[in-house]
N, C-alpha and C positions, 0 to 999 in steps of 0.2 A: 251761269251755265256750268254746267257739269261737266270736269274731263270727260273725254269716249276714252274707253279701252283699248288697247291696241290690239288688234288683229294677230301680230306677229307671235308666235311662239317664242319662249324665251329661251336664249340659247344654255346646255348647259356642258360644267366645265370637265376638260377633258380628261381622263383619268389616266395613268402614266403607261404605256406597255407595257405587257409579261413577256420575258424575252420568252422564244419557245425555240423547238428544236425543229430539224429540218422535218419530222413528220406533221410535224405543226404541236406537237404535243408540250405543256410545260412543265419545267422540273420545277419549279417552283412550288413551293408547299401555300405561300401566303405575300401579301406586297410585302409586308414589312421585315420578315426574318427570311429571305431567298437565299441572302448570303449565307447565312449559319448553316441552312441545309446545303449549301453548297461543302463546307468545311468539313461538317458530320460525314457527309456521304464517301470524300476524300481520305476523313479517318480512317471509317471503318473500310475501306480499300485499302489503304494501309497494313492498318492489323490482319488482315486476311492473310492479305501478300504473306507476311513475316510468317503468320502461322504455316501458311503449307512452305515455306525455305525453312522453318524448324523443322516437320516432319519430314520433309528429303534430307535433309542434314542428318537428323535420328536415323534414319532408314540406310543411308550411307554407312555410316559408323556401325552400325550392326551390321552388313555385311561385308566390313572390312575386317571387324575382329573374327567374324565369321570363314573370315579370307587367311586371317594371321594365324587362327588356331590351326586348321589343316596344313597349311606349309608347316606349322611348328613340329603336327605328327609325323607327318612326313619325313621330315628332317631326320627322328628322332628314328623313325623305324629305316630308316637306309643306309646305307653306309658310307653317307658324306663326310663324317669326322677322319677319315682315311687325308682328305683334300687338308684338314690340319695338322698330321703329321707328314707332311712336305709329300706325298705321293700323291700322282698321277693314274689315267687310266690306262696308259700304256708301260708305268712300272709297276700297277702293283698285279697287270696280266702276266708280266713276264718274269714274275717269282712265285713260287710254291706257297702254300702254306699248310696248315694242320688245321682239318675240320673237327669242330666242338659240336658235339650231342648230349647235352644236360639226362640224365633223367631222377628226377627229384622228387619225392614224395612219394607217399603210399602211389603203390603200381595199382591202378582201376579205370574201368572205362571212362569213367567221367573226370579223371584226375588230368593235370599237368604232366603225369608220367604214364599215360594212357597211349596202347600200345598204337591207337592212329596217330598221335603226335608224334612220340618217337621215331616210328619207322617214317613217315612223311621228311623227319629230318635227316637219319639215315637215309633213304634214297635221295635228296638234294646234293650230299655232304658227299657222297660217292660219284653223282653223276657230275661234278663240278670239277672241270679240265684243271684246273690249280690245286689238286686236291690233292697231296703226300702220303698222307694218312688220316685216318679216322678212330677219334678219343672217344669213346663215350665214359662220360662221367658220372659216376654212382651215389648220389646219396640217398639212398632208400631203404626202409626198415624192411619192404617186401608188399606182397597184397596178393592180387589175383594171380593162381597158377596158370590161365590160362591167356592174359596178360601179357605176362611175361614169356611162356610158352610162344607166343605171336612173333614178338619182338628177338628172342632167341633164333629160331626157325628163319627169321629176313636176314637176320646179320649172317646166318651160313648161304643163301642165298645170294646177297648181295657181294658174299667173298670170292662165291664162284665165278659170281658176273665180271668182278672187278678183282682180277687175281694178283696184281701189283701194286694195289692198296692194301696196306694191313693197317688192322683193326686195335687197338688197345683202349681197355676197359682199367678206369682209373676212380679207385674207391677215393673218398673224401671222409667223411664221420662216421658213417655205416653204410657195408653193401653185406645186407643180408638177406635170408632168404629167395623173396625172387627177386630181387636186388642183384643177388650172386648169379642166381640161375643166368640172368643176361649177358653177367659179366665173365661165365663159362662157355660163352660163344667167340668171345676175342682170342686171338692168338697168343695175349698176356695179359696179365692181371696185374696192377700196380696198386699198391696204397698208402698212407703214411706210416711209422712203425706206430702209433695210437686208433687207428681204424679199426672199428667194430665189424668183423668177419666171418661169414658163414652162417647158423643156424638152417642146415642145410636140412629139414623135414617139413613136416603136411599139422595143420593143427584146425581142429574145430572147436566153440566152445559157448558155454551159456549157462544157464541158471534153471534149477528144479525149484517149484514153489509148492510141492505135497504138501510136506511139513506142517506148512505156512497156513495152509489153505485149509487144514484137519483144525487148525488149533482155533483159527478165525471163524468155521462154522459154512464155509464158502464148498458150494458143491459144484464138481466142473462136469459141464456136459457139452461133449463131445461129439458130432456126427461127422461119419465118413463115408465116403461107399470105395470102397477098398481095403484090403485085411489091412494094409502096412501106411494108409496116406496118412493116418496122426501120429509117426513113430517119431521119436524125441521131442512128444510135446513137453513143453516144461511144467504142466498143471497136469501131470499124468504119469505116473510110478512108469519109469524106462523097462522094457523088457530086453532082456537076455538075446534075445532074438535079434532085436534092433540094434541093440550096441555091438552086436558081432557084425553085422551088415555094414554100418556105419565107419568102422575100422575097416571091414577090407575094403572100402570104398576110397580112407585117406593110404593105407600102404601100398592102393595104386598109383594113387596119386606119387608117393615119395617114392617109389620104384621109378615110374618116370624121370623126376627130377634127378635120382642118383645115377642113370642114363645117359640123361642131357649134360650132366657134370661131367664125368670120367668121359665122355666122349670128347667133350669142348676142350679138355685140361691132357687129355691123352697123348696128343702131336706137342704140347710145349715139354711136360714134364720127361718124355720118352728124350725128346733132345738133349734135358740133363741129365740123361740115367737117372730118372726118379718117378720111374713112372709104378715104382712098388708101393708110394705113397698112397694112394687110392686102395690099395688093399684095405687101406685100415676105418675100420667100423665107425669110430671114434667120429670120421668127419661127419658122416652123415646121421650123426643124431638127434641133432637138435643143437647143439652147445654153436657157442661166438666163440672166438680167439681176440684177441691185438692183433695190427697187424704184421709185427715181429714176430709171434706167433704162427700167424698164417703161412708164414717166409718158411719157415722150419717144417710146417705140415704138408706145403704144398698146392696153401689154397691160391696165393700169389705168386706171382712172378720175381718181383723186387718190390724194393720201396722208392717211391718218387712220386712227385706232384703233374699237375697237367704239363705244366711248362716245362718240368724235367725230362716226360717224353718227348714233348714237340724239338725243345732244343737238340737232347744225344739220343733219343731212339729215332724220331724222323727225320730229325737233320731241315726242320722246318718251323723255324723261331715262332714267325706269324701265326694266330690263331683265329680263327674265322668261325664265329658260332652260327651253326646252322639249327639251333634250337628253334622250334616253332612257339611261336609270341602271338596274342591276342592284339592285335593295331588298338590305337588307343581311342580309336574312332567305336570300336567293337565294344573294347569296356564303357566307354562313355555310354553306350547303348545302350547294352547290357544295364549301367545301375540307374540309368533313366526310365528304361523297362521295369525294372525292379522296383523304384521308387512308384511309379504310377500304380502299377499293381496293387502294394502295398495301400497307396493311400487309397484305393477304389473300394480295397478289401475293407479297410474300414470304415468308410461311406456307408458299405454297405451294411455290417455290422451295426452300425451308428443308427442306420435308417431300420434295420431289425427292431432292435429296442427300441426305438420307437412307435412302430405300429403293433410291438406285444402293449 
C-alpha cells in the first residue's frame, strides 16, 4: 500500500521581527545591515550638529570683532586718554583750558579747511564752559576769498557774543593769503620767526592756446548767446575789453580783503602805537615776508607756538582740540563707497567691451 498524504498544511519557519517604531513604521532598511543604518544615521546627526555649532561659532566671532571695532572708534574719537593722564571728570570740569581750531590746507568748500568745518568748530570751542581762549591755527597757503570771507565774519561775530574769550590766530609754515585773511579777525597774530606770511592780493590765472591752435591747423568755434559769455576763453585771442573787466572784478576783490585786514589788525597795532604800519602799500601787494619779518611790518603780533600762547598769553596750559574730524566709521564708509563704485564702474566698462 501506498502512504496517504497528510492533510495537514506544513508548518513554516518563523522569520525574525523588524523592530519598528511606535507608529508601527521601521527604520530598518534590510534584516541584515539594521545596525549600520542605525550608525550612518547617528553619523550624519553628528556632522550636522558640528556643522550648524561651526556656523554660530563663525557668526559670533564676526559680530564680536564687529563689536571690538566700534568701541575701538569710539575710544579713539572721545576723549578717554584724559582718564590716563590721572584725570577725572570732576578735575578736568574744574580747570580751564585753551580751545584748538586747526585750519589746514587750501581754504575751499569741499576741503578740511572749509568754511562749515571751521566755523562748526569755532562755535563748539566758544560755546564750551572751560574754554579760556580760543587758538586758531594756520597752515594754509590761501584758496577761496569767499571761504574765508565766511570764517572771518563768525570769528567777529562769535567775539561779540563771547566778549571774555579772546581769540589768537597762530601761523605754523604759512598763513598766507586767505590764510591771513582769517587770521586778521583775531585779536593777535603769532608765528614762528621762519613762517611764510602775508601775500595779501586777488590772483586769477590760465593758459591761451591761439598760437598753438594757428600752427596745428585746429579751428575754434565758439557759440554764445551773450556779447561777453566766452570772454577769457583760452582758444580765443583775449580782448581789451575783457581783461579790463576781469581786473576790476579782482581789485574788488583785494580792496575787500585790504578792509578786512586793517580793520581786523587796527585795535591790536593802535595799542602799540603802530597803527601807521598799514599805511604802507608794500603789505598789500602780493609779496610773503618771514615771520621775523612780519614782526617789524606789523603783520604779527609776536613770535610763539600754540603752546606759547596757551601757556603765558591764556594762562591755560591744557589744550582741547575742537577741530572737526570725520569718525572713523565715516571714512571706513566713505572708501567702501569709493571702492564699490569703483569696481561697478569697471564691471561696467568690462561689460561695454564686450557687447562692442
Amino acid at each position: 500500500m501506498s502512504e496517504t498524504q497528510s492533510n495537514e498544511t506544513p508548518q513554516r519557519e518563523a522569520k525574525p521581527h523588524k523592530p519598528t517604531t511606535a507608529s508601527g513604521w521601521s527604520f530598518l532598511s534590510s534584516d541584515e545591515n539594521w545596525e549600520r543604518d542605525v550608525l550612518n544615521r547617528l553619523a550624519f546627526a553628528t556632522l550636522n550638529e558640528q556643522r550648524r555649532a561651526r556656523r554660530w561659532r563663525i557668526f559670533f566671532m564676526l559680530w564680536f570683532f564687529v563689536y571690538l571695532f566700534i568701541v575701538y572708534a569710539a575710544f579713539l574719537e572721545s576723549d578717554w586718554h584724559r582718564f590716563f593722564e590721572g584725570s577725572d571728570d570732576e578735575a578736568a570740569s574744574s580747570h580751564k583750558h585753551t580751545a584748538l581750531v586747526e585750519v589746514q590746507g587750501v581754504i575751499a568748500a569741499d576741503t578740511d579747511a572749509s568754511a562749515d568745518k571751521v566755523v562748526s568748530g569755532l562755535r563748539s570751542a566758544f560755546k564750551d564752559e572751560d574754554t579760556a581762549g580760543v587758538i586758531i591755527r594756520i597752515n594754509s597757503p590761501g584758496g577761496s576769498p569767499v571761504q574765508a570771507g565766511y570764517i572771518f565774519d563768525e570769528i567777529g561775530r562769535l567775539r561779540e557774543k563771547y566778549p571774555k574769550i579772546p581769540v589768537f590766530a597762530v601761523a605754523t609754515d604759512i598763513c598766507a593769503s586767505g590764510g591771513y585773511y582769517i587770521a586778521a579777525a583775531a585779536d593777535e597774530i603769532y608765528a614762528d620767526k621762519a613762517s611764510v606770511i602775508g601775500s595779501i592780493g586777488v590772483l586769477m590765472n590760465g593758459f591761451g592756446f591761439v598760437e598753438a591752435m594757428k600752427k596745428l591747423g585746429i579751428e575754434r568755434r565758439l557759440f554764445t548767446a551773450g556779447e561777453h559769455k566766452g570772454f577769457l576763453d583760452p582758444f580765443s585771442p583775449i580782448k581789451t575789453a575783457d581783461e579790463d573787466h576781469i581786473k576790476g572784478v579782482l581789485n574788488s576783490i583785494h580792496n575787500q580783503f585790504i578792509k578786512q585786514v586793517k580793520q581786523g589788525r587796527e585795535k591790536s597795532l593802535k595799542a602799540k602805537e603802530k597803527l601807521a604800519l598799514l599805511d604802507n602799500p608794500e603789505l598789500f601787494s602780493g609779496l610773503v615776508w618771514t615771520g621775523e619779518q612780519a614782526l617789524a611790518l606789523g603783520l604779527v603780533d609776536d613770535l610763539g607756538s600754540s603752546s606759547y600762547v596757551a601757556r603765558e598769553i591764556i594762562k591755560a596750559e591744557k589744550i582741547k582740540d575742537f577741530t572737526p574730524k570725520a569718525n572713523y566709521l565715516d571714512r571706513f564708509a566713505e572708501r567702501l563707497g569709493a571702492t564699490m563704485a569703483r569696481t561697478l564702474s569697471q564691471q561696467l566698462n568690462l561689460n561695454s567691451g564686450i557687447i562692442q
